[in-house]
SEBA-509161 format. One record per residue (C-alpha): x, y, z. Coordinates in nm, 4 decimals. Example, Ala and Ser with C-alpha at 12.3 -4.5 7.8 and 13.67 -1.06 7.14 Angstrom:
REM SEBA-509161
PT         x         y         z
PT    1.2300   -0.4500    0.7800
PT    1.3670   -0.1060    0.7140
END
This chain:
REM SEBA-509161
PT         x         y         z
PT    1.6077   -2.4773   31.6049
PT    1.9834   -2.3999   31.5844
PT    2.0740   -2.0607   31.6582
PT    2.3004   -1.8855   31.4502
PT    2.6277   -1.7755   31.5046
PT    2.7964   -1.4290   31.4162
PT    2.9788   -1.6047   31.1544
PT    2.6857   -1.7844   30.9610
PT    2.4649   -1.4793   31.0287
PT    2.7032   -1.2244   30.8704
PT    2.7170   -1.5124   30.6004
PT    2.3515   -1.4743   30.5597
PT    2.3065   -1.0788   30.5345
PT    2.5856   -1.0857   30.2692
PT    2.4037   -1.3717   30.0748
PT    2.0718   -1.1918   30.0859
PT    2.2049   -0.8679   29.9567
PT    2.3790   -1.0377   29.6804
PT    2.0570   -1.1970   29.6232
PT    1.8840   -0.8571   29.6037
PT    2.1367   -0.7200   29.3514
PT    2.1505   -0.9863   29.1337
PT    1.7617   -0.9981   29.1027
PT    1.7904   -0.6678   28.9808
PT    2.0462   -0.7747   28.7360
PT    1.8689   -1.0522   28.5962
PT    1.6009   -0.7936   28.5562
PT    1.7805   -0.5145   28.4301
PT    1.9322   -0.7686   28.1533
PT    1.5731   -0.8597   28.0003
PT    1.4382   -0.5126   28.0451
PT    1.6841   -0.3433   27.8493
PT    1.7691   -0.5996   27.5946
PT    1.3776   -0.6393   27.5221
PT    1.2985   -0.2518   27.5043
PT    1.5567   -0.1927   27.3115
PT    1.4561   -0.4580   27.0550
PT    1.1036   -0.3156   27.0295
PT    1.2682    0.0035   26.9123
PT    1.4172   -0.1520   26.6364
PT    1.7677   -0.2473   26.7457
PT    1.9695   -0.5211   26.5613
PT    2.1495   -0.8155   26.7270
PT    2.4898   -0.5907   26.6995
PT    2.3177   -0.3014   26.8575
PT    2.2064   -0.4589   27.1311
PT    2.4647   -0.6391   27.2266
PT    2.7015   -0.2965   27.2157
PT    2.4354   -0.2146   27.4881
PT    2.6058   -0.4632   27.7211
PT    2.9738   -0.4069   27.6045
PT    3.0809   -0.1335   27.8703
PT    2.8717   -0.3611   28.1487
PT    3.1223   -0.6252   28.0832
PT    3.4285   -0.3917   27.9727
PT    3.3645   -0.2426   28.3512
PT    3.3692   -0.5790   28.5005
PT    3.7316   -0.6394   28.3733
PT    3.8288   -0.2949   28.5542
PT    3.6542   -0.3224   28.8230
PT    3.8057   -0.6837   28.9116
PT    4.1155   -0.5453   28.8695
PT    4.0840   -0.2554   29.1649
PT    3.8150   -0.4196   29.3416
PT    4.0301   -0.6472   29.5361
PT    4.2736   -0.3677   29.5920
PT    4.0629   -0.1734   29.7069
PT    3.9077   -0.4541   29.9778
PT    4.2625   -0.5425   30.0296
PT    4.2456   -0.1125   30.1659
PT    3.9504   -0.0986   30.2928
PT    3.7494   -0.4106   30.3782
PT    3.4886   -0.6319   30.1684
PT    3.2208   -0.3821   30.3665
PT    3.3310   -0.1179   30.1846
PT    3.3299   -0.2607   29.8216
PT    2.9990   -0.4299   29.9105
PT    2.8195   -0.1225   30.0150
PT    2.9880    0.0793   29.7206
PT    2.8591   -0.2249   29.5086
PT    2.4929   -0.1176   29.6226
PT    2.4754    0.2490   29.6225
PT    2.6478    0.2666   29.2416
PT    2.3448    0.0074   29.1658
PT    2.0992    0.2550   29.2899
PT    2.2199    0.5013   29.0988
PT    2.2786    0.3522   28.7857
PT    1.9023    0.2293   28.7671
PT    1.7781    0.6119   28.8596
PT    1.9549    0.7079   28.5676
PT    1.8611    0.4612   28.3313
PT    1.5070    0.5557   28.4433
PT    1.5904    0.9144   28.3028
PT    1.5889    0.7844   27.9336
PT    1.4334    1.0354   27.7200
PT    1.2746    0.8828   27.3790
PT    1.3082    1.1776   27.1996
PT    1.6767    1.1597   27.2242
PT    1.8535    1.0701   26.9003
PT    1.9486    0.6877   26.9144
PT    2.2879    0.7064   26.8659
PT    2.3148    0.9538   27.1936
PT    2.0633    0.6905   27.3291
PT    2.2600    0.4016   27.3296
PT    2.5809    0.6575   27.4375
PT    2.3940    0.6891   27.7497
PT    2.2750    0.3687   27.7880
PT    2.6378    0.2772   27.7546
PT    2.7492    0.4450   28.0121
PT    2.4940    0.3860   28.2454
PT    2.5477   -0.0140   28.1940
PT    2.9043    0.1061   28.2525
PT    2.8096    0.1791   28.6293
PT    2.6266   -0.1274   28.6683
PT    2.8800   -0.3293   28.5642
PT    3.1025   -0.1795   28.8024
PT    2.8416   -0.2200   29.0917
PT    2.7963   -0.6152   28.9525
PT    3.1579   -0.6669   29.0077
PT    3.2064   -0.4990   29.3317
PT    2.9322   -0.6436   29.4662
PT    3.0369   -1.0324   29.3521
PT    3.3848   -0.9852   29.4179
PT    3.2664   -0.8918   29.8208
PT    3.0546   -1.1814   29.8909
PT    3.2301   -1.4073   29.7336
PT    3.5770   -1.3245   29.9151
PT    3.3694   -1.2941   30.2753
PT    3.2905   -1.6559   30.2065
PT    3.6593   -1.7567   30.2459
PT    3.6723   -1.5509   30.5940
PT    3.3092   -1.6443   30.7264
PT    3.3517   -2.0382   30.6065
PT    3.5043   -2.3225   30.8206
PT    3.8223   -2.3842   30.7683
PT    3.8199   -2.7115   30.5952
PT    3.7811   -2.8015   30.2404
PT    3.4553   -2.9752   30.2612
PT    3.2859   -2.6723   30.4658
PT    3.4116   -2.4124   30.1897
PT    3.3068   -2.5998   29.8826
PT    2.9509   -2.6178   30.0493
PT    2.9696   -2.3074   30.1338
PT    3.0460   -2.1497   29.7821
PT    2.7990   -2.3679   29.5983
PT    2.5236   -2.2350   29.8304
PT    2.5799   -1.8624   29.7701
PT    2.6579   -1.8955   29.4159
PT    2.3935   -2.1617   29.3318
PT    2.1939   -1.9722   29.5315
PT    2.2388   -1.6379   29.3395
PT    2.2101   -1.7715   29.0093
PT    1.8619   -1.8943   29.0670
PT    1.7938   -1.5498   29.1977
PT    1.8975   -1.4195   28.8928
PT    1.7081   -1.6858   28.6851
PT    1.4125   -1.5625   28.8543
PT    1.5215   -1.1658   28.7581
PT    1.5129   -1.2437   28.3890
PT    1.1510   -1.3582   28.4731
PT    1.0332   -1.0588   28.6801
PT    1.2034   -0.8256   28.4608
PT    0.9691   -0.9638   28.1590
PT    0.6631   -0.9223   28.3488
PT    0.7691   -0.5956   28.4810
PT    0.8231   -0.4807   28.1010
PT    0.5002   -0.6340   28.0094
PT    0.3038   -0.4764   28.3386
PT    0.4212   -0.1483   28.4260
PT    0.6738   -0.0553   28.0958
PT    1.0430   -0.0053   28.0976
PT    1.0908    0.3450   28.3448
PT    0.8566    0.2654   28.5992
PT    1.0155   -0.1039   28.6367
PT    1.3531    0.1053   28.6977
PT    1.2465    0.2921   28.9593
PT    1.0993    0.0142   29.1372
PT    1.4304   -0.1975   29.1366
PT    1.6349    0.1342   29.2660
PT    1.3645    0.1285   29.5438
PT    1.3851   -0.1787   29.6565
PT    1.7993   -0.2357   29.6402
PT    1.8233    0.1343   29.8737
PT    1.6020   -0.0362   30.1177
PT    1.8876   -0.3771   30.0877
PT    2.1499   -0.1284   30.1821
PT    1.9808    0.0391   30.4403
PT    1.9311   -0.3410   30.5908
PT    2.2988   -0.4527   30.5464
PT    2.4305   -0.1153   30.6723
PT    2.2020   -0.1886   30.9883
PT    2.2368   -0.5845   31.0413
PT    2.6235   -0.6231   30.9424
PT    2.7947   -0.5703   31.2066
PT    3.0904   -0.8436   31.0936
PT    3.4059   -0.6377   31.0224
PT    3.5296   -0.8248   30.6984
PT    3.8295   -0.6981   30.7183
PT    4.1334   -0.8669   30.4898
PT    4.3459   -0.5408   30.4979
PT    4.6768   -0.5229   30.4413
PT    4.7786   -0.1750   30.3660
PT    5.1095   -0.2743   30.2140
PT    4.9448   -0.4210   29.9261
PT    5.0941   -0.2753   29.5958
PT    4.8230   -0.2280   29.2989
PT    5.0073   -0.4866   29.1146
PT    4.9827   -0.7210   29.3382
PT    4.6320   -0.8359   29.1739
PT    4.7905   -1.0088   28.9278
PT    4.8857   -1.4002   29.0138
PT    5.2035   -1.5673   29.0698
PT    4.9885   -1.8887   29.0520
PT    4.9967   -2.1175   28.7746
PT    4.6636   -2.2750   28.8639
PT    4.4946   -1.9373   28.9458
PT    4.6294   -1.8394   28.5774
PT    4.5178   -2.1271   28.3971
PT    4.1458   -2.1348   28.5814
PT    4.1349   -1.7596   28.5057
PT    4.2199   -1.8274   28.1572
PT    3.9587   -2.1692   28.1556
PT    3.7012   -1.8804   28.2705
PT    3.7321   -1.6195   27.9910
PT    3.6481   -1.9506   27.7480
PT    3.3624   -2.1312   27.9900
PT    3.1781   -1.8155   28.0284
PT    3.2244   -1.6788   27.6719
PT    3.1200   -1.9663   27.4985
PT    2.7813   -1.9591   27.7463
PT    2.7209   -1.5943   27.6320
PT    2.7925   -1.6052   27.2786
PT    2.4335   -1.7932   27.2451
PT    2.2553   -1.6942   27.5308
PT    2.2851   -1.3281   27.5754
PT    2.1128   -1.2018   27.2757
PT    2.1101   -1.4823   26.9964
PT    1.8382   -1.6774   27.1607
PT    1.6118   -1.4344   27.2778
PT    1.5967   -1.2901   26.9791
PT    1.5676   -1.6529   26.8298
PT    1.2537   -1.7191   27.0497
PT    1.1320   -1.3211   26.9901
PT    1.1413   -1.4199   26.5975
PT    0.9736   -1.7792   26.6486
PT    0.6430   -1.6692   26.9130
PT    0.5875   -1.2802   26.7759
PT    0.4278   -1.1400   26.5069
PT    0.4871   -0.7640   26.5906
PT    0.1083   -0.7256   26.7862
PT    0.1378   -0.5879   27.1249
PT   -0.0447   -0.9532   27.2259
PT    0.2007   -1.1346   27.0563
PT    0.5364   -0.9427   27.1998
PT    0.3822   -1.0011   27.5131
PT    0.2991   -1.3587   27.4754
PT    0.6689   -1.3706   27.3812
PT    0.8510   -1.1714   27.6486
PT    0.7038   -1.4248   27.8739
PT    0.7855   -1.7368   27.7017
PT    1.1795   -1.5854   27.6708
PT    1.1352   -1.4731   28.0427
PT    0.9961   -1.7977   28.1238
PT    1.3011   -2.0054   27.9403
PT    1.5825   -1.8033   28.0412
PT    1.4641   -1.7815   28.4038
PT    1.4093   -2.1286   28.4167
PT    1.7775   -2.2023   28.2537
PT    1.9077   -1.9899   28.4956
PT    1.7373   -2.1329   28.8066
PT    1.8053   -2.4826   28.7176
PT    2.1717   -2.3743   28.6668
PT    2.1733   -2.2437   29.0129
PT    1.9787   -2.5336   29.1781
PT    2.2203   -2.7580   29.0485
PT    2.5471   -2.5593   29.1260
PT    2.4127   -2.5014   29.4810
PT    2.3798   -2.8923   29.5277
PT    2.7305   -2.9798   29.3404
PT    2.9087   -3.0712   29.6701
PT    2.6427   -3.2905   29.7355
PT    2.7453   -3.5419   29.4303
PT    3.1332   -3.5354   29.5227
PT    3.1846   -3.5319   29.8712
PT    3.0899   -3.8344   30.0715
PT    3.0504   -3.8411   30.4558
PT    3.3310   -4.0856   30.5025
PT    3.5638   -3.7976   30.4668
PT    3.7334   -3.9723   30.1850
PT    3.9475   -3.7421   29.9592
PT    3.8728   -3.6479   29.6497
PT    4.0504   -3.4916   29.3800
PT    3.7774   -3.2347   29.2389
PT    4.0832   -3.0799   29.0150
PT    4.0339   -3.3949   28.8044
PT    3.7046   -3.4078   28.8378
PT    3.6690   -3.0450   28.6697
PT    3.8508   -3.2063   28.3740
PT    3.6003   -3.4619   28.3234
PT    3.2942   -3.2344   28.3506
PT    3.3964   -2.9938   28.1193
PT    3.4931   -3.2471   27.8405
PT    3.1058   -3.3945   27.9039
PT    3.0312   -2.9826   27.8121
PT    3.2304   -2.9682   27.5251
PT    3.0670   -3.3003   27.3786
PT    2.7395   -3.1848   27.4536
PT    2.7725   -2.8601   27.2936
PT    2.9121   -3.0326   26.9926
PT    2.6770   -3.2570   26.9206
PT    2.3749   -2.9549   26.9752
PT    2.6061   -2.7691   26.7211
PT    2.5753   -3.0300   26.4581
PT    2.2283   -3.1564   26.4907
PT    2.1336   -2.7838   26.4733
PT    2.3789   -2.7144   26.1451
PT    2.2070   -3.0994   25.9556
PT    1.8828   -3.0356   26.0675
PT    1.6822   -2.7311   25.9956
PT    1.2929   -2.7781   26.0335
PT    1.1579   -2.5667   26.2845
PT    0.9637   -2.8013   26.5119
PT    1.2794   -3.0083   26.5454
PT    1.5402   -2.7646   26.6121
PT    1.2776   -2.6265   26.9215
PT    1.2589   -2.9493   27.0664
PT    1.6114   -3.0469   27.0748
PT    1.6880   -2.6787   27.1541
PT    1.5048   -2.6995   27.5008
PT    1.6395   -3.0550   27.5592
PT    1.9735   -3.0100   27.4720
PT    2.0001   -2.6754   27.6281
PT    1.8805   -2.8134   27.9782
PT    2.1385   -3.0592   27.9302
PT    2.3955   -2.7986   27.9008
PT    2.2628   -2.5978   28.2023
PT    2.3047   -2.9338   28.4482
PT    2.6866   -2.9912   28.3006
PT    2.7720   -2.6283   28.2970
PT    2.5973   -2.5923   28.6335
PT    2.8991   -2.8268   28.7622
PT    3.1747   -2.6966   28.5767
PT    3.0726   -2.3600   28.7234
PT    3.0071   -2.4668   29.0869
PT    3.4175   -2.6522   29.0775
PT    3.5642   -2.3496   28.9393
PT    3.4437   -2.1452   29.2123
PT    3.5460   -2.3737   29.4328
PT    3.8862   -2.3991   29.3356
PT    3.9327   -2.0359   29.2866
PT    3.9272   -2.0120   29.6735
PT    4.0993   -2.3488   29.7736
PT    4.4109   -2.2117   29.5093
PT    4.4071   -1.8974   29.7039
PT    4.5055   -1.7730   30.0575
PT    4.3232   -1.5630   30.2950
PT    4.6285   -1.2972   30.2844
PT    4.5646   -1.2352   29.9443
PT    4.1891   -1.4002   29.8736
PT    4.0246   -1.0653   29.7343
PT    4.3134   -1.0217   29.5202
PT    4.2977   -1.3869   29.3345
PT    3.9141   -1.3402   29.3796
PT    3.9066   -0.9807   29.1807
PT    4.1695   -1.1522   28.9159
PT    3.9658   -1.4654   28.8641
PT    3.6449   -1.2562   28.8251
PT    3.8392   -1.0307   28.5953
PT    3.8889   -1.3193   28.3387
PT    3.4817   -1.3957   28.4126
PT    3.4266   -1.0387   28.2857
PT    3.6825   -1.0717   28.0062
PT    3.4772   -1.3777   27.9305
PT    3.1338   -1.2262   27.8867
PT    3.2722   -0.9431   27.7100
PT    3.4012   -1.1475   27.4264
PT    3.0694   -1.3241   27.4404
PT    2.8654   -1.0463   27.4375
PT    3.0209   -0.9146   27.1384
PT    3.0446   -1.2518   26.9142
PT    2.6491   -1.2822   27.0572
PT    2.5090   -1.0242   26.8343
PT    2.7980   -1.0415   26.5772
PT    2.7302   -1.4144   26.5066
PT    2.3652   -1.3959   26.5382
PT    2.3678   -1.1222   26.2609
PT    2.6011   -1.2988   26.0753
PT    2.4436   -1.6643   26.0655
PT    2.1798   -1.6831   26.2955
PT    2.1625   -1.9146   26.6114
PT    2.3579   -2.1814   26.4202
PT    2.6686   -1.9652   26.4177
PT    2.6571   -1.8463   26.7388
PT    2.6579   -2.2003   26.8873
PT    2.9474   -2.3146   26.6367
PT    3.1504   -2.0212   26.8084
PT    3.0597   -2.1215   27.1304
PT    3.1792   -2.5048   27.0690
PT    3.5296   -2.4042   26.9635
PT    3.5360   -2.1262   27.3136
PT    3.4828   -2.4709   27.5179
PT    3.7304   -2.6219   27.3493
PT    3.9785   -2.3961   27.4363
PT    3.8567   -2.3560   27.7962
PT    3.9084   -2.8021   27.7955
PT    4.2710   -2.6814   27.7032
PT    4.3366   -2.4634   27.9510
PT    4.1763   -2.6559   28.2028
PT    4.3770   -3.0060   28.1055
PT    4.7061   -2.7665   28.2669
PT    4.5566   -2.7531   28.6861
PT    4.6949   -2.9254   28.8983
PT    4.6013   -3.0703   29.2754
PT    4.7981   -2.8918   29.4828
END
């Protein structure tokens, strides 16, 4: 077996603690939006739960590359970690005798610190791909596929063991489990990583996050729209869709159906992951002929749009419950593969648009828009779900993708 070198095994040890984190995201997600609903939360409260995790993201983008751009991606990785710690220890300190408005204060800010520990954390790994990969374009695209594929099926998995955690051991001692076991991550990295990192340039002014490019600033702006319109149904409408369908309030039946929304959401997310790790694998071909995946992109995300649209309307014409579940899981899959792809170019292109002088920059702008993104869709999540059900919330999300198809029509191949 083929040994590895520095390069691919620094690649590793920052893959695997992204891995780590985002497992405890996925986790965190279903554990607090499915404790929270048990205490009698509506759609609109429960999505303000997530609304300063994303609000921190957009910060955080913005200083996080800065900061690398100071200090390193070691630094911002490692800072990614420890905040994570933290911020599950103090989740864990949750007292149910607290008033619920103060309660979902404090949840609020504590999601504020793991949003910030998200973003630092993606923004590093990500950018250490454009240092650790081979300098070619076919060797980066595989590259970024694998550790974002890669990490979305880790986090597909979270969603699962954070509903069997919930249904197992209960919301505080799941927290202080998933602290545990992303301290003993860092303690790993901090001992195995021994690759510098290092993309500093101390002459880099704070406003030098924001892009010159045009292409960086119209995928950014494709982002806000691609990731929006994904969250605007799946962050709280459809749990709470399948929590209304498969429980009857019984402690059997909540836990039959924190399983069944574990097992479906995990599953999406895997899939999504499997498929965005593998992209590469349907686009480049071994006779090194060139390919335009800027065009490519455009195609993809009208095959989104249209699928999206025509889940929309079946969903709006027909109503009976058996139906709408079956085309629901088949039409959603559907969406997963095609988003999958969309996903896996974008982060591609993010990187090839960008230099190494100024990757963690573009990175931290590009991931800024992501956040921007899944704020909006956050919000319009429980918003449209309380307003008209799952039916709105996937009308909202149609006209998001058409927007990102706009704004995606503008790259060009450089």
């Amino acid at each position: 077996m083929k040994s590895l070198n520095r390069k691919q095994f620094s690649y590793l040890i920052v893959t695997v603690a992204y891995w780590a984190f985002m497992l405890s995201d996925g986790a965190l997600r279903m554990l607090v939006l499915l404790h929270f609903h048990q205490n009698g939360f509506s759609p609109l409260q429960l999505a303000s739960l997530f609304l300063f995790y994303e609000l921190a993201g957009i910060f955080t983008n913005l200083y996080a590359g800065w900061l690398a751009s100071k200090f390193g991606l070691k630094f911002t990785l490692y800072s990614g970690l420890i905040i994570q710690v933290v911020s599950l220890y103090l989740l864990s300190q949750l007292n149910e005798n607290w008033s619920q408005n103060f309660s979902i204060f404090y949840v609020l800010i504590v999601q504020g610190l793991s949003g910030i520990a998200k973003d630092l954390t993606k923004m590093s790994s990500k950018s250490a791909v454009k240092i650790l990969a081979p300098n070619n374009k076919e060797g980066l695209f595989r590259w970024v596929a694998v550790l974002t594929g890669s990490k979305n099926a880790v986090k597909g998995l979270g969603f699962l063991v954070g509903c069997a955690l919930l249904a197992t051991f209960g919301f505080f001692a799941s927290l202080i489990f998933m602290a545990l076991v992303i301290m003993i991550i860092l303690i790993c990295t901090l001992v195995l990583l021994k690759d510098n990192l290092l993309i500093k340039n101390k002459n880099t002014k704070f406003f030098d996050i924001f892009s010159k490019s045009k292409n960086i600033n119209f995928l950014s702006a494709a982002r806000v729209f691609l990731f929006g319109a994904r969250d605007v149904w799946f962050v709280v409408s459809l749990p709470i869709f399948f929590y209304s369908i498969f429980s009857d309030g019984t402690v059997e039946s909540n836990q039959k159906a924190f399983y069944i929304i574990g097992g479906f959401m995990s599953t999406w997310i895997i899939l999504y992951g499997i498929i965005q790790a593998n992209t590469p694998k349907l686009f480049l071909r071994k006779n090194n002929e060139k390919i335009n995946l800027v065009e490519i992109g455009k195609r993809w995300n009208i095959f989104l749009f249209l699928n999206l649209l025509f889940l929309t309307v079946f969903i709006l014409i027909f109503n009976k419950l058996i139906l709408v579940k079956i085309v629901l899981f088949l039409g959603l899959f559907i969406y997963c593969g095609i988003f999958a792809i969309n996903s896996s170019i974008h982060s591609y292109l993010i990187l090839r648009f960008s230099n190494k002088n100024r990757v963690s920059l573009d990175v931290g702008f590009y991931y800024m828009a992501n956040a921007t993104g899944r704020l909006i869709g956050t919000f319009l999540s429980g918003l449209t779900y309380q307003l008209g059900g799952l039916a709105f919330s996937l009308t909202t999300a149609s006209f998001m993708i058409g927007v990102c198809l706009c704004f995606t029509h503008l790259l060009k191949e450089n």
